[in-house]
N, C-alpha and C positions, 0 to 999 in steps of 0.2 A: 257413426260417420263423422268426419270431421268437418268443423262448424267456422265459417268465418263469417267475419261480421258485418260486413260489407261487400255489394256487389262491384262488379268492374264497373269503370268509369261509364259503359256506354247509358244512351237513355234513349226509351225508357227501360229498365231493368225489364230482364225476360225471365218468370219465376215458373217452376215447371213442379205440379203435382205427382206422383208416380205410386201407386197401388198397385197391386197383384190383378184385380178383373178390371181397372177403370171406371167401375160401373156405379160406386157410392163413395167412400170417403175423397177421391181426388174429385170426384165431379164437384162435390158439395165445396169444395174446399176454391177451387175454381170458380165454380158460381159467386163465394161469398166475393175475393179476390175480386175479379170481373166487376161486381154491383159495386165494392164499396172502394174500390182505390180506382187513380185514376193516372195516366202515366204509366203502366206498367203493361208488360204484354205477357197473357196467362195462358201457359197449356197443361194439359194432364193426359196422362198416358198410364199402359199397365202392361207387366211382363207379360202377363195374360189373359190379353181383355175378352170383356165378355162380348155375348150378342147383342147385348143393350142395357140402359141404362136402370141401375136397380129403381122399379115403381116408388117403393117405399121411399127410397132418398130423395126422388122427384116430389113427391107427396110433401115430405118434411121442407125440403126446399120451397115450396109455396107457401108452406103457413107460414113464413116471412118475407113474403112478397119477394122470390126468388125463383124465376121461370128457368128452367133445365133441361127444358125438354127437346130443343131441340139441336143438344150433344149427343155424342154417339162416343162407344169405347174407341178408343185410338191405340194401338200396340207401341211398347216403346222403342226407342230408335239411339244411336248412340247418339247420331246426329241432334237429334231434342237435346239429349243432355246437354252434346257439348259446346251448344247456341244457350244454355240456360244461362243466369248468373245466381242462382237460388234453385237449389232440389229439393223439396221436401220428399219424403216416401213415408207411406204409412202401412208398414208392412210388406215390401217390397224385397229385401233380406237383400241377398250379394245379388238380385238380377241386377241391378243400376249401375251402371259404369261410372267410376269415380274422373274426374280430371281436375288436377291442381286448380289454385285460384277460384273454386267455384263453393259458393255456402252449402252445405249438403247440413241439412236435419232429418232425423228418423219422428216422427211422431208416432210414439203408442198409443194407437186409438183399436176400439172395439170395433170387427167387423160388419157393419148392416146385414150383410149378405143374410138372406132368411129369417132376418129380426122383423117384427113386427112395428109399427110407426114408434107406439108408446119407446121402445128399447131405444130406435132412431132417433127421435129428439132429445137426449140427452148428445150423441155421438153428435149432432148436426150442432148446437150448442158448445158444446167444446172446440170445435175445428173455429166457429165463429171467433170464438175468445183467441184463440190461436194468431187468425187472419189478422185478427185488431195488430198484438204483438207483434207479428213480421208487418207489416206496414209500418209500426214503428220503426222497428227496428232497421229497414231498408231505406228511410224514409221517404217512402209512399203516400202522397196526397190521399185524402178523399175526396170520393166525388162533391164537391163546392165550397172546398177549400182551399 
């Protein structure tokens, strides 16, 4: 997908997670979003979401003091997209509607889905390191800075 480097002038930037069920890498990835920047408005969504949100990602989400639990999978909407100024998808393929002027990144990450915590916290790890990067890169505050 094509990668710009900056979002539109509006603030705060609206940055939109998008996976295949909703249910583990966008949540996780939202959650960190959400905790650790501040100024920015975070949705996550999936071509096709599931009934709920996978345990295990909730699980790994807590062992860094990262509550999740009281998201829910959301389906995605063109509309999401094209209120975003940042798409990430991780796994998402052509479901994701593209529109000019908008940052779109693919992240390859391993899917949770049916993985066990130990396999999760590497995946839940990676996305954090990710989150840091796009916050940079948008420049997105942290929370108390």
């Amino acid at each position: 997908m094509t990668d710009f480097t900056s979002p539109s002038p509006r603030h705060p930037p609206v940055v939109l997670f998008v996976c295949v069920h909703n249910a583990g890498r966008s949540q996780m990835a939202a959650g960190f979003l959400s905790a650790l920047g501040d100024a920015v408005e975070v949705r996550s969504a999936g071509s096709m979401p599931a009934d709920q949100i996978n345990p295990v990602a909730v699980e790994a989400m807590a062992e860094v003091g990262i509550d999740i639990t009281a998201e829910a999978p959301t389906v995605l909407t063109t509309d999401a997209v094209r209120h975003a100024d940042a798409v990430i998808t991780m796994g998402c393929g052509d479901a994701c509607p593209v529109f000019p002027g908008k940052r779109y990144e693919d992240w390859q990450l391993d899917d949770p889905a049916g993985q066990g915590i130990d396999a999760v916290r590497p995946i839940r790890d990676e996305i954090s390191s990710r989150i840091l990067t796009l916050m940079n890169e948008l420049g997105i505050g942290g929370i108390g800075h």
